[in-house]
Biopython code that builds the backbone (N, CA, C, O; Angstrom):
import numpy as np
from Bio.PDB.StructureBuilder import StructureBuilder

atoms = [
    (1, "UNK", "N", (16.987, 10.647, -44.594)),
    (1, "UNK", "CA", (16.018, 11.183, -43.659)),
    (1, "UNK", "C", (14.843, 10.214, -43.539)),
    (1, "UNK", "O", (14.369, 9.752, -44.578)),
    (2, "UNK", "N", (14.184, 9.766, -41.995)),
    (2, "UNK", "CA", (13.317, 8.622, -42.047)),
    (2, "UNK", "C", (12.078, 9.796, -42.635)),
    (2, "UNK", "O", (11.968, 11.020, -42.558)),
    (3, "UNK", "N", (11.283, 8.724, -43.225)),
    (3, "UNK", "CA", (9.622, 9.624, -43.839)),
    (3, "UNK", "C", (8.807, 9.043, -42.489)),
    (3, "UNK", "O", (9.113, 8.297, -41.559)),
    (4, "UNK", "N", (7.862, 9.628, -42.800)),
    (4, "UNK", "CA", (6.498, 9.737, -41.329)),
    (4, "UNK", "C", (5.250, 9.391, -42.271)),
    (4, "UNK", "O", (4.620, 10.125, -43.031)),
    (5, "UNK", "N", (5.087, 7.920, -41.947)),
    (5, "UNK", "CA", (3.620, 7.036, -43.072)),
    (5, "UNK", "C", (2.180, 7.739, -41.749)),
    (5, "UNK", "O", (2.021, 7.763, -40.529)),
    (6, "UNK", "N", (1.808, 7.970, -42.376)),
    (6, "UNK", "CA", (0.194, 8.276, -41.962)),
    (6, "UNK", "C", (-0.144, 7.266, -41.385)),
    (6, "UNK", "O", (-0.050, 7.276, -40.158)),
    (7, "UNK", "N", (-0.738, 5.840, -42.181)),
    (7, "UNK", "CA", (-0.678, 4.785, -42.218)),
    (7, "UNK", "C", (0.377, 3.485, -41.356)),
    (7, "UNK", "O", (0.140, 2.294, -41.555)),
    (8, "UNK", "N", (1.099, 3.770, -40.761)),
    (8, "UNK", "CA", (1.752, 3.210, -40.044)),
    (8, "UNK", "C", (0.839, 2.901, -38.369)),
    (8, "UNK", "O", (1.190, 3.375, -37.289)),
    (9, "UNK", "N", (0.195, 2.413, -38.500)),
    (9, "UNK", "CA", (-0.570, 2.508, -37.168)),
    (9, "UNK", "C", (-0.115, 1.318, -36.041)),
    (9, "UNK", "O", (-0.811, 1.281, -35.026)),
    (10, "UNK", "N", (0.752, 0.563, -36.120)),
    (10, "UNK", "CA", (1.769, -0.242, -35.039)),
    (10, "UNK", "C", (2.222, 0.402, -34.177)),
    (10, "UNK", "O", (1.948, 0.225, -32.990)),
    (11, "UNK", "N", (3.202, 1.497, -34.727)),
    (11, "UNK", "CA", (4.227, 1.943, -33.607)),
    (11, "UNK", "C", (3.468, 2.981, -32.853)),
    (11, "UNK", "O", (4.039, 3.355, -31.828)),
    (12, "UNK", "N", (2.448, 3.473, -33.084)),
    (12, "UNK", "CA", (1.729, 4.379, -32.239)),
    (12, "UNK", "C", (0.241, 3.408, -31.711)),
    (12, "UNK", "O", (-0.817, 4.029, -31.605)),
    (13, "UNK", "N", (0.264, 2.083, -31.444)),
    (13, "UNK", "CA", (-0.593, 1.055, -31.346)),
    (13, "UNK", "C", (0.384, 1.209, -29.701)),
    (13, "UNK", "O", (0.183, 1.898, -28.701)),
    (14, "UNK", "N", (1.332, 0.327, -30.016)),
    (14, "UNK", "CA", (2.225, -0.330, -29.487)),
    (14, "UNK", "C", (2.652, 0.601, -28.244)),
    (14, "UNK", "O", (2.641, 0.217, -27.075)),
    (15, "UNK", "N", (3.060, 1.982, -28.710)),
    (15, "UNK", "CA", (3.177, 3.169, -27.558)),
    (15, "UNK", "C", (2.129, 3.497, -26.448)),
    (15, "UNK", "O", (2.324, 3.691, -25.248)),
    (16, "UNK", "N", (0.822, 3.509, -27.250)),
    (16, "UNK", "CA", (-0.694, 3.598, -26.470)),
    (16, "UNK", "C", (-1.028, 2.565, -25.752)),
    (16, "UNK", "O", (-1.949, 2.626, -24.938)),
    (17, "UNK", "N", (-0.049, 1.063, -26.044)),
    (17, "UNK", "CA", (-0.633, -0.077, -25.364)),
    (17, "UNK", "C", (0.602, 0.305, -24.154)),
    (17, "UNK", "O", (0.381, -0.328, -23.122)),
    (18, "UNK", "N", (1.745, 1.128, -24.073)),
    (18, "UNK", "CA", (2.709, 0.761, -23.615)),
    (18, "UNK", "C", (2.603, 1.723, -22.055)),
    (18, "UNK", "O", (2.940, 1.460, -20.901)),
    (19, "UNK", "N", (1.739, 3.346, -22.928)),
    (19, "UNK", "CA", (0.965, 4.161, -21.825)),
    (19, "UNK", "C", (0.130, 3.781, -21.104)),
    (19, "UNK", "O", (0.034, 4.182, -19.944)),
    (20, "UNK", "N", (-0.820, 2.741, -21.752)),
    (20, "UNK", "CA", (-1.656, 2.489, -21.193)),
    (20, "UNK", "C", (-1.521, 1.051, -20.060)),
    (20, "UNK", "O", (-2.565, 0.589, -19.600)),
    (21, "UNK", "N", (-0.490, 0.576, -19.772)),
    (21, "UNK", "CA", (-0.083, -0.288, -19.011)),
    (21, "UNK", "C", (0.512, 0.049, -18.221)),
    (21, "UNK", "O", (0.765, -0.682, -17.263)),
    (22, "UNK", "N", (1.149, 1.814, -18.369)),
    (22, "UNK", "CA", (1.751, 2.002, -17.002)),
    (22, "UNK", "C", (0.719, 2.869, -16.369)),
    (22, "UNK", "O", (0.746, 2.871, -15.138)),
    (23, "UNK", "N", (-0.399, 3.782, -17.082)),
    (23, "UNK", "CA", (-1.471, 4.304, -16.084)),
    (23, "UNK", "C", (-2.192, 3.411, -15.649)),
    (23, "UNK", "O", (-2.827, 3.959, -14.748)),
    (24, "UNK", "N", (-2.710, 1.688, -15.757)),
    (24, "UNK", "CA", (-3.194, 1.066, -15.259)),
    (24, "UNK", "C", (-2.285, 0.749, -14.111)),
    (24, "UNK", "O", (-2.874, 0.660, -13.033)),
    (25, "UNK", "N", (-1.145, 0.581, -14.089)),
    (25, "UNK", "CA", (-0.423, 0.638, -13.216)),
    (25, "UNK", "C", (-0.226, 1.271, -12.147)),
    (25, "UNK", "O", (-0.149, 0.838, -10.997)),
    (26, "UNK", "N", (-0.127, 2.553, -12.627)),
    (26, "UNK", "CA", (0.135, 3.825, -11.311)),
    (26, "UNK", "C", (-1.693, 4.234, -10.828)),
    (26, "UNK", "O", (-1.989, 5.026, -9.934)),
    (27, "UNK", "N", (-2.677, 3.474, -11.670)),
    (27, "UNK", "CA", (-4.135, 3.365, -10.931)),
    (27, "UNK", "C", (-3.808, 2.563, -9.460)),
    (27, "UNK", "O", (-3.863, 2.948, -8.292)),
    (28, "UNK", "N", (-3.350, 0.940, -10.242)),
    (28, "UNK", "CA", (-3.988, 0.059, -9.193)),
    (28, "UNK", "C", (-2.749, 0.458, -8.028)),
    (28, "UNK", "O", (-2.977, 0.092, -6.875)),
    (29, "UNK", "N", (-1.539, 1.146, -8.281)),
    (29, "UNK", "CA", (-0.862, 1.382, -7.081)),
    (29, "UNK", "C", (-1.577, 2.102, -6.007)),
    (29, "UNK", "O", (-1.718, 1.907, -4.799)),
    (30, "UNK", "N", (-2.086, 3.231, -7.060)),
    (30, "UNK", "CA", (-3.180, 4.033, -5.931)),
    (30, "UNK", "C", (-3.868, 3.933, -5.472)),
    (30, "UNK", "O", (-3.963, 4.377, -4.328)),
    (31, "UNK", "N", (-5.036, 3.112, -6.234)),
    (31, "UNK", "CA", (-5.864, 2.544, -5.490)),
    (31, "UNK", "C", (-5.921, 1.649, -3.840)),
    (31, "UNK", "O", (-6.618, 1.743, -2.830)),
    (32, "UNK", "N", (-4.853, 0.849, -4.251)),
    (32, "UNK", "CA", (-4.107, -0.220, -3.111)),
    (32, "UNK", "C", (-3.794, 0.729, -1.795)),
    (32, "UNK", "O", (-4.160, 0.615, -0.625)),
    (33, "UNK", "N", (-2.906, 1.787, -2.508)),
    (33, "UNK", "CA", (-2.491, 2.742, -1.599)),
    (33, "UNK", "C", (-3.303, 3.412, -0.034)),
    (33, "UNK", "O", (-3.013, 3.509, 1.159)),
    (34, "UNK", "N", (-4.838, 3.875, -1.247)),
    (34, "UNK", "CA", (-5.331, 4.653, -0.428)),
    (34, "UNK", "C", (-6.321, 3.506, 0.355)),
    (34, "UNK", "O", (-7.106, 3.826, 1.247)),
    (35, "UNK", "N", (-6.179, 2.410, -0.036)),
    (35, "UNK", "CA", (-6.985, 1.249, 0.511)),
    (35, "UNK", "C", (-5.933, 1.057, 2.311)),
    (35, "UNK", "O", (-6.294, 1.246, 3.472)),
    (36, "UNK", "N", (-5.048, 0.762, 1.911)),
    (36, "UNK", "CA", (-3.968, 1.013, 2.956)),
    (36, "UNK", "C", (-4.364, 1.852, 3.986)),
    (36, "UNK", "O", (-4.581, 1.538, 5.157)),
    (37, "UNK", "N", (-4.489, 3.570, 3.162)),
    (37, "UNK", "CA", (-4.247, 4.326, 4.150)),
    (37, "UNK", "C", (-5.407, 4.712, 4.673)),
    (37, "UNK", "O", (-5.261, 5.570, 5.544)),
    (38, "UNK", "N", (-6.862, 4.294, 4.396)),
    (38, "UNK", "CA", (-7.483, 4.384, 4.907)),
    (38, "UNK", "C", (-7.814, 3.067, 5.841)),
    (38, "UNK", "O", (-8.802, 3.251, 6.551)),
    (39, "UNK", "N", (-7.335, 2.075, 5.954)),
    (39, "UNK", "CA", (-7.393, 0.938, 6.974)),
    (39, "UNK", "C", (-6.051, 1.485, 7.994)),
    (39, "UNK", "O", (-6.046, 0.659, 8.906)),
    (40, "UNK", "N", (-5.356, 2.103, 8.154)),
    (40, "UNK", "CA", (-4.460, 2.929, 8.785)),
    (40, "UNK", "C", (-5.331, 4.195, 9.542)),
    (40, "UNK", "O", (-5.211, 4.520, 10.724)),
    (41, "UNK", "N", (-6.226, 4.806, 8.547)),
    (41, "UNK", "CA", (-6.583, 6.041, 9.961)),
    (41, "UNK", "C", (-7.685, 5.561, 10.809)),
    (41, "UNK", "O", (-8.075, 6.041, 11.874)),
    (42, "UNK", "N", (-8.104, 4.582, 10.195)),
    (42, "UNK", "CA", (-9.275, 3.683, 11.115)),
    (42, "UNK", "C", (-8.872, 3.270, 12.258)),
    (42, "UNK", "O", (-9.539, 3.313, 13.291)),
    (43, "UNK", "N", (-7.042, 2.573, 12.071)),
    (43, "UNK", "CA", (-6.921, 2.437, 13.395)),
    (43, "UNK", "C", (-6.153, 3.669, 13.820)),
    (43, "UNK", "O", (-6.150, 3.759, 15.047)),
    (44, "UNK", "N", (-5.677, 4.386, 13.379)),
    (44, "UNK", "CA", (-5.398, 5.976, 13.927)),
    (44, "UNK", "C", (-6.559, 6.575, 14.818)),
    (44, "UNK", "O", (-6.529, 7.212, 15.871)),
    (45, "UNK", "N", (-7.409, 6.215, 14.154)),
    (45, "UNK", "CA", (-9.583, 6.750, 15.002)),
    (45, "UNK", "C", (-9.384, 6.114, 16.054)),
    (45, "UNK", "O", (-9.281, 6.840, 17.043)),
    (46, "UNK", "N", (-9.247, 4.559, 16.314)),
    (46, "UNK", "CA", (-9.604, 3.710, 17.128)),
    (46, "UNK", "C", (-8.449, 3.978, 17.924)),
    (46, "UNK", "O", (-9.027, 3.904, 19.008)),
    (47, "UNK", "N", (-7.278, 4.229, 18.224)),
    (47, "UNK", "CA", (-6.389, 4.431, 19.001)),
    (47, "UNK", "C", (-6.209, 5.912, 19.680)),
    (47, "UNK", "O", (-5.446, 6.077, 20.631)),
    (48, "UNK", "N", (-7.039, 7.054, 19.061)),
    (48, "UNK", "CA", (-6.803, 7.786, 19.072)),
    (48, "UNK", "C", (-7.619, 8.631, 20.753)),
    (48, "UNK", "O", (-7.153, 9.460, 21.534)),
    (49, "UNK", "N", (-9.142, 7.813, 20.708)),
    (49, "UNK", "CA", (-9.873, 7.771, 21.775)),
    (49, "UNK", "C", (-9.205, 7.095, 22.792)),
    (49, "UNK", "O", (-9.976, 7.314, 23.727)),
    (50, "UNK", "N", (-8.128, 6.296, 23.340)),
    (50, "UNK", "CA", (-7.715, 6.079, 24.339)),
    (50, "UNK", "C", (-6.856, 6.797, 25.183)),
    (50, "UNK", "O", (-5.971, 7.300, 24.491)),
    (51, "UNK", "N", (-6.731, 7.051, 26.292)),
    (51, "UNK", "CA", (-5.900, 7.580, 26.862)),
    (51, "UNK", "C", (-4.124, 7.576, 26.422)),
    (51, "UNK", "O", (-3.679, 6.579, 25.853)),
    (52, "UNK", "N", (-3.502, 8.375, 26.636)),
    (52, "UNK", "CA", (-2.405, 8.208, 26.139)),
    (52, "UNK", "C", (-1.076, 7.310, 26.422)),
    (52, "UNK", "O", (-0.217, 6.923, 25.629)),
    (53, "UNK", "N", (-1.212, 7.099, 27.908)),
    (53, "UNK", "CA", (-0.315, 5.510, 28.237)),
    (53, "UNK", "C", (-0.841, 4.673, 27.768)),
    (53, "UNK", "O", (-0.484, 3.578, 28.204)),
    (54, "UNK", "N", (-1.776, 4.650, 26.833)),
    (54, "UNK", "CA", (-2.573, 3.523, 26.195)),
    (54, "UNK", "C", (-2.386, 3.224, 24.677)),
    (54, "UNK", "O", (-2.676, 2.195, 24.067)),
    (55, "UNK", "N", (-1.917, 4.199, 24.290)),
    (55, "UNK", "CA", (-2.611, 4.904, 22.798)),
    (55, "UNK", "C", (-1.244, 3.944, 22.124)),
    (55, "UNK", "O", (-1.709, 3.233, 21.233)),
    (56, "UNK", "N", (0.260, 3.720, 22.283)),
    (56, "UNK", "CA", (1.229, 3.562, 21.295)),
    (56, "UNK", "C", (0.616, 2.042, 21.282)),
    (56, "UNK", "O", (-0.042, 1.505, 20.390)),
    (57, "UNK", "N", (0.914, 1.669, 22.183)),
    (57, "UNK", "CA", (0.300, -0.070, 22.237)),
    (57, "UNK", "C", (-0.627, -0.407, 21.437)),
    (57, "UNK", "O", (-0.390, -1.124, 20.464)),
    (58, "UNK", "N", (-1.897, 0.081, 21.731)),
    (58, "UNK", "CA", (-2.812, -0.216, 21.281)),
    (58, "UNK", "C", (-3.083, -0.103, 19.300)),
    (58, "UNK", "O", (-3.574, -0.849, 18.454)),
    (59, "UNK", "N", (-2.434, 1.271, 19.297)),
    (59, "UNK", "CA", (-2.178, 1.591, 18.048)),
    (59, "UNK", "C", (-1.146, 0.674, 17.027)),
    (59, "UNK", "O", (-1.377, 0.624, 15.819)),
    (60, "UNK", "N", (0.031, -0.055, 17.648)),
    (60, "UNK", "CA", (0.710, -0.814, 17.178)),
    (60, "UNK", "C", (-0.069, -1.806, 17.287)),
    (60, "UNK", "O", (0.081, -2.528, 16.301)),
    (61, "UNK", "N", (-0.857, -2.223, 18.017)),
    (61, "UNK", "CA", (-1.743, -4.228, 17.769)),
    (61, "UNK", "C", (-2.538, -3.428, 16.972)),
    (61, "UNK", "O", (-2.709, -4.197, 16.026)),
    (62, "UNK", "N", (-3.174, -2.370, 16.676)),
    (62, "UNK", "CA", (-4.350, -2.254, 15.638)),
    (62, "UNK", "C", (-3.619, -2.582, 14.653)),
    (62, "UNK", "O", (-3.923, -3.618, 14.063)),
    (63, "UNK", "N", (-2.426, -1.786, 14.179)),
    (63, "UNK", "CA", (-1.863, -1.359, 12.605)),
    (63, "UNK", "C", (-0.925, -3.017, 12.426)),
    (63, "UNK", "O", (-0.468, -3.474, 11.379)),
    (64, "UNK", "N", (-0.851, -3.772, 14.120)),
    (64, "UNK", "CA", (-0.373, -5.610, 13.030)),
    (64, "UNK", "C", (-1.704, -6.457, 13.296)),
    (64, "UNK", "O", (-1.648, -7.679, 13.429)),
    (65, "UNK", "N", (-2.787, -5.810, 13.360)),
    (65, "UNK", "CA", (-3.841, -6.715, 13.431)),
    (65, "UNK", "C", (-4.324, -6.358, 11.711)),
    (65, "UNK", "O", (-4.862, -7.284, 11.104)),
    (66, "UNK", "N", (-4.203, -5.574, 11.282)),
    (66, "UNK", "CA", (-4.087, -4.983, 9.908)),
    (66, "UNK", "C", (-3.579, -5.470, 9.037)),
    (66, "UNK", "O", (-4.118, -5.803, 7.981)),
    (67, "UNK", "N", (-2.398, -5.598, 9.352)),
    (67, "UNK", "CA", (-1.492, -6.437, 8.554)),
    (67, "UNK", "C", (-1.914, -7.793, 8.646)),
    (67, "UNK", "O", (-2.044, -8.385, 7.574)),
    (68, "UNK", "N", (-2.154, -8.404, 9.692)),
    (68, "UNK", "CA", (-2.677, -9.787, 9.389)),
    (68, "UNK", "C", (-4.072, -9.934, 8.334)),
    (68, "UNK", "O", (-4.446, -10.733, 7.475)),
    (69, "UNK", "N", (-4.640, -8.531, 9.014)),
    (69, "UNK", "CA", (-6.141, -9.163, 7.567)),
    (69, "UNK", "C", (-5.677, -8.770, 6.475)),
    (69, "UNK", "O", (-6.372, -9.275, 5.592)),
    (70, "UNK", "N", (-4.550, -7.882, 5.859)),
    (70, "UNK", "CA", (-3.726, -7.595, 4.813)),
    (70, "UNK", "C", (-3.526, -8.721, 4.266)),
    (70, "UNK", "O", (-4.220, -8.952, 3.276)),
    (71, "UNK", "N", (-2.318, -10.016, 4.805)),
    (71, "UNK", "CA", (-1.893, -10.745, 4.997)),
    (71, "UNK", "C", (-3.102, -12.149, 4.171)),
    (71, "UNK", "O", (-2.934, -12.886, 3.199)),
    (72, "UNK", "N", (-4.217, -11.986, 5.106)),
    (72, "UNK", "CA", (-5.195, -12.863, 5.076)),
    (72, "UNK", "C", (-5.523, -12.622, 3.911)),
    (72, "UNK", "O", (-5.571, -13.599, 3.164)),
    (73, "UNK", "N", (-5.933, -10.985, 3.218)),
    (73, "UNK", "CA", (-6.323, -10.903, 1.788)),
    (73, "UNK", "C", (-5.254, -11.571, 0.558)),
    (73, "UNK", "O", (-5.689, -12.092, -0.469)),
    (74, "UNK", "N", (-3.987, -11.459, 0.841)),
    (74, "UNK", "CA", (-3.080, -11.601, -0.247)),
    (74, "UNK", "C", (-2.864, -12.727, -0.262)),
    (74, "UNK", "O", (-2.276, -13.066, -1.288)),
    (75, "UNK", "N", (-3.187, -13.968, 0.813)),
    (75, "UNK", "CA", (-3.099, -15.263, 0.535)),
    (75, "UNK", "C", (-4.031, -15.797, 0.012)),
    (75, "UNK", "O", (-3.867, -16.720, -0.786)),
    (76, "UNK", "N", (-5.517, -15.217, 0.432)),
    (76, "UNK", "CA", (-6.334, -15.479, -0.382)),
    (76, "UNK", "C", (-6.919, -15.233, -1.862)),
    (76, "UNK", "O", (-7.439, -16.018, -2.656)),
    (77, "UNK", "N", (-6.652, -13.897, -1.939)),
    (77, "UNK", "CA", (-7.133, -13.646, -3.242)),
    (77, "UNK", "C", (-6.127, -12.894, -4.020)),
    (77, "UNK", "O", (-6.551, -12.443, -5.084)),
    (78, "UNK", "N", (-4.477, -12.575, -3.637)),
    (78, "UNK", "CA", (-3.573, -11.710, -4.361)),
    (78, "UNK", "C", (-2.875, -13.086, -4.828)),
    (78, "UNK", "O", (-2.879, -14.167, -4.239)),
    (79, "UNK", "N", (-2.193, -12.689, -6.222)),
    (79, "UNK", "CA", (-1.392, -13.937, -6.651)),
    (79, "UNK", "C", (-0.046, -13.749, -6.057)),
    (79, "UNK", "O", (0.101, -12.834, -5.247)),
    (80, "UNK", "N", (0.976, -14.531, -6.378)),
    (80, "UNK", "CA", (2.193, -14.326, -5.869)),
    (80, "UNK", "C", (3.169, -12.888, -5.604)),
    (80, "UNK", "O", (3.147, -11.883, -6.314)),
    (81, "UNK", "N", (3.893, -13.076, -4.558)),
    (81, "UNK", "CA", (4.123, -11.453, -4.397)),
    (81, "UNK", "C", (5.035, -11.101, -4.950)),
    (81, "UNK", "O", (5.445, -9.982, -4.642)),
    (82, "UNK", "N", (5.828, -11.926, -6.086)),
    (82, "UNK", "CA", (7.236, -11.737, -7.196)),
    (82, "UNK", "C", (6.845, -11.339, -8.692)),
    (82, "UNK", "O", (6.015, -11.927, -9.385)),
    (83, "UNK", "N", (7.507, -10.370, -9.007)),
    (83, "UNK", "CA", (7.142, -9.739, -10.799)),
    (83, "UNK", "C", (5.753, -9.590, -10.784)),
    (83, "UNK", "O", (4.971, -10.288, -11.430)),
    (84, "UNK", "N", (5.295, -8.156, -9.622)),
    (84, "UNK", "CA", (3.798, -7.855, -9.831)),
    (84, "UNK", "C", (4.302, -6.385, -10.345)),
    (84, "UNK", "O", (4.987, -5.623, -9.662)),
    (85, "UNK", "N", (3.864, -6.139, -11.606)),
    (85, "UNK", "CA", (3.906, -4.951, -11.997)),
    (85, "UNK", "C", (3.799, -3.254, -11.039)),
    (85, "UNK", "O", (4.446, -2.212, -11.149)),
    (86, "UNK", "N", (2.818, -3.617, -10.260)),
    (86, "UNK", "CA", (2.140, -2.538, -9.614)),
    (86, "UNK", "C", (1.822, -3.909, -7.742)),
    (86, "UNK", "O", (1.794, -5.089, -7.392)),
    (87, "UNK", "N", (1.669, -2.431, -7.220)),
    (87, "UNK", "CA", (1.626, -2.738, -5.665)),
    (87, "UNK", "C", (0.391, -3.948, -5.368)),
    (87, "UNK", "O", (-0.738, -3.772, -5.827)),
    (88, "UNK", "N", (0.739, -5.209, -4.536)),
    (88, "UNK", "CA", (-0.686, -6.007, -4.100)),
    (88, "UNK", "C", (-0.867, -5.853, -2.453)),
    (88, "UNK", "O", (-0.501, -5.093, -1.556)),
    (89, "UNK", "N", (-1.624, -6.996, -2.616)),
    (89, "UNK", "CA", (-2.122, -6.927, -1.166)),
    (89, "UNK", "C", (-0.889, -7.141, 0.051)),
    (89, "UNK", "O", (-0.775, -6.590, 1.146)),
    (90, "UNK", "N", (-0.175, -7.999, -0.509)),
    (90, "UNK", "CA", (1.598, -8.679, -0.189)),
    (90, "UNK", "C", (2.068, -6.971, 0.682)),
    (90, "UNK", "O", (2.177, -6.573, 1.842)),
    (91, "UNK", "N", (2.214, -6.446, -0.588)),
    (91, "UNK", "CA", (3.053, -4.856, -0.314)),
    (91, "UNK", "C", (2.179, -4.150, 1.038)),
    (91, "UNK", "O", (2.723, -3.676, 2.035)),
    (92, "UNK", "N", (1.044, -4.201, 0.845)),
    (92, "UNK", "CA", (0.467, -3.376, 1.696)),
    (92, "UNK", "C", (0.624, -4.170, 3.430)),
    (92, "UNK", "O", (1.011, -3.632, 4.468)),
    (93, "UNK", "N", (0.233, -5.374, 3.238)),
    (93, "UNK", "CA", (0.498, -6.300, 4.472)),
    (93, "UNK", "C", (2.002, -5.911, 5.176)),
    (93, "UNK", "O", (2.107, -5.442, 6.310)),
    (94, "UNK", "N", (2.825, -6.122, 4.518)),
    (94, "UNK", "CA", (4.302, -5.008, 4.647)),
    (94, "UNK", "C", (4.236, -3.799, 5.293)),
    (94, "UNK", "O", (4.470, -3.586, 6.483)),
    (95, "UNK", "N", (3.992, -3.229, 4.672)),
    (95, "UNK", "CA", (3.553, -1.616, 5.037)),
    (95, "UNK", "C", (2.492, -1.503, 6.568)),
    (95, "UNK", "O", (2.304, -0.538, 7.308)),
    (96, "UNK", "N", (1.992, -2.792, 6.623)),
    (96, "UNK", "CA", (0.797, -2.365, 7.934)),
    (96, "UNK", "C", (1.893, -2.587, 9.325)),
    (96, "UNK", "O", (2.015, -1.874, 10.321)),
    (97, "UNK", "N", (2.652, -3.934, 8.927)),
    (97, "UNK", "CA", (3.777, -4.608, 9.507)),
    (97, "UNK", "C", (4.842, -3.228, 9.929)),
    (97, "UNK", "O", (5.407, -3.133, 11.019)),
    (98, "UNK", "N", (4.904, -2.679, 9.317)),
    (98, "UNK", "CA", (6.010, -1.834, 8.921)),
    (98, "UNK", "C", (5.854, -0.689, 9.974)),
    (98, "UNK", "O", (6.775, -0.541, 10.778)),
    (99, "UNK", "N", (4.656, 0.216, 10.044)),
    (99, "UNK", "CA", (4.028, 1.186, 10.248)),
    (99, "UNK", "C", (4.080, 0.460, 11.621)),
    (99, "UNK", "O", (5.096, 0.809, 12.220)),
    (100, "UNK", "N", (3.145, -0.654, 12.501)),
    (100, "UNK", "CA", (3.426, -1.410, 13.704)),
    (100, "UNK", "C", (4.899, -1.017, 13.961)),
    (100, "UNK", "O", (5.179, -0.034, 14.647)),
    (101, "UNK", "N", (5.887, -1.858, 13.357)),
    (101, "UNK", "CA", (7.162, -1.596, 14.541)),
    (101, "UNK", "C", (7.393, -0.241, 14.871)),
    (101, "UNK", "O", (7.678, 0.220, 15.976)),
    (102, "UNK", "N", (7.169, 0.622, 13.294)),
    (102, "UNK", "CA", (7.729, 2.110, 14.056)),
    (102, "UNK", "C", (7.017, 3.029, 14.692)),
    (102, "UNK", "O", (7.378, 4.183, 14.923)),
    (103, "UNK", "N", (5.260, 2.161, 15.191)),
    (103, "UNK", "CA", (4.966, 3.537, 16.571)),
    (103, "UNK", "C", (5.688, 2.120, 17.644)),
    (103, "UNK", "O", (5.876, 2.535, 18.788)),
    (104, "UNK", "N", (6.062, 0.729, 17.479)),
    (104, "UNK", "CA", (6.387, 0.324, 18.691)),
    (104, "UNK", "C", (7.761, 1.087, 19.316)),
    (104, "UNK", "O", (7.869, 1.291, 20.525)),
    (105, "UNK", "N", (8.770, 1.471, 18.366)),
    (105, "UNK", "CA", (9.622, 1.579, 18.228)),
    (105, "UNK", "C", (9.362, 3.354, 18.680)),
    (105, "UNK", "O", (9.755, 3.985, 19.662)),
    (106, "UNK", "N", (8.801, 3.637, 17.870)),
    (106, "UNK", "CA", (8.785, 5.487, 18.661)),
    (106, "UNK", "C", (8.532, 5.867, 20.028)),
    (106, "UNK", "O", (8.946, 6.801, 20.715)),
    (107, "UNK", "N", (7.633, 4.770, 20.279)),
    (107, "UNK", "CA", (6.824, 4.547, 22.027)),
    (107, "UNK", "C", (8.160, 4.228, 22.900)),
    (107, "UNK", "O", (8.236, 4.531, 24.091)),
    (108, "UNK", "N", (9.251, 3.557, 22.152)),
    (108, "UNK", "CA", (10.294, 2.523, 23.244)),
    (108, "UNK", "C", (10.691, 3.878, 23.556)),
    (108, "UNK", "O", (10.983, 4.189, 24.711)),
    (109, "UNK", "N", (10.732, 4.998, 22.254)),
    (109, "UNK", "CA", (12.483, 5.819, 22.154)),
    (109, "UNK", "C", (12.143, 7.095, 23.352)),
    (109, "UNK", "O", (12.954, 7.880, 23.843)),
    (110, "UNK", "N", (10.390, 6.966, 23.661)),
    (110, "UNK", "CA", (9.686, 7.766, 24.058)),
    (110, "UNK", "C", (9.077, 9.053, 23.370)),
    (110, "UNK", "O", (8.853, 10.138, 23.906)),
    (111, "UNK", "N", (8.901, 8.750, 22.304)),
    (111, "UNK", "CA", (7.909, 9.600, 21.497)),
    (111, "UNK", "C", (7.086, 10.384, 21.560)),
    (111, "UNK", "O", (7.067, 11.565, 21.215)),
    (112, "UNK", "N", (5.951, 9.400, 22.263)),
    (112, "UNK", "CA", (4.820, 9.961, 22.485)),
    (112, "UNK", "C", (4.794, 10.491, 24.040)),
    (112, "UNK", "O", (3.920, 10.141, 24.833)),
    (113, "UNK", "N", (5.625, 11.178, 24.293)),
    (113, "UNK", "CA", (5.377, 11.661, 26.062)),
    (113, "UNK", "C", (5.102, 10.873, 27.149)),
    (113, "UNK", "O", (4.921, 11.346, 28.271)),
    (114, "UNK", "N", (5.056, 9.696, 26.892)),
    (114, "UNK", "CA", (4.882, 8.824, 27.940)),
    (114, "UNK", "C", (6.152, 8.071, 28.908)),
    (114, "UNK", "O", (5.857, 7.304, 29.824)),
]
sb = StructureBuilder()
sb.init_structure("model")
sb.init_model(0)
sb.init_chain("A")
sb.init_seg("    ")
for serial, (resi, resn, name, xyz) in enumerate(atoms, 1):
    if name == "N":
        sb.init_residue(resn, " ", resi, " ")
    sb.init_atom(name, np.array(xyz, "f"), 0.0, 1.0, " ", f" {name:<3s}", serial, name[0])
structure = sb.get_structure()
């Protein structure tokens, strides 16, 4: 039968370093996240005041004009976008990219009533 040392303070070192690298983790995902999604309803705001034969267009160049300053952040100040533990600027630039084709793409299929 294994015994349980009081004194053994490694393997419960080692566990706390091991928790504590994935809640720093699932922080900076979130953080990134809501960084995202609030540069997303900004242009949701800004598209939202236009008329509506107006609105998919416009809303798709906001959300890849997004992605380019996404883009612009992760070349500048995110390190490489391979074996990043948690989400960077890379991922989100993606995601702005991403979000663009599919109101271009909802607008083609006729989506938005137009």
């Amino acid at each position: 039968m294994a015994t349980f040392h009081l004194k053994d303070w490694r393997r419960r070192s080692a566990w706390r370093r091991r928790i504590q690298l994935f809640r720093s983790s699932l922080d900076a995902n979130l953080m990134l996240f809501l960084d995202w999604l609030i540069s997303v309803t900004l242009c949701l705001g800004l598209a939202i005041v236009l008329p509506m034969p107006a609105m998919p267009g416009t809303l798709a160049a906001l959300l890849s004009l997004a992605g380019f300053v996404w883009l612009g952040l992760a070349i500048t100040q995110a390190g490489p976008p391979v074996d990043s533990p948690h989400l960077t600027a890379w991922d989100a630039a993606l995601l702005s990219f991403a979000s663009s084709f599919g109101v271009q793409a909802a607008a083609h299929l006729g989506a938005f009533g137009s």
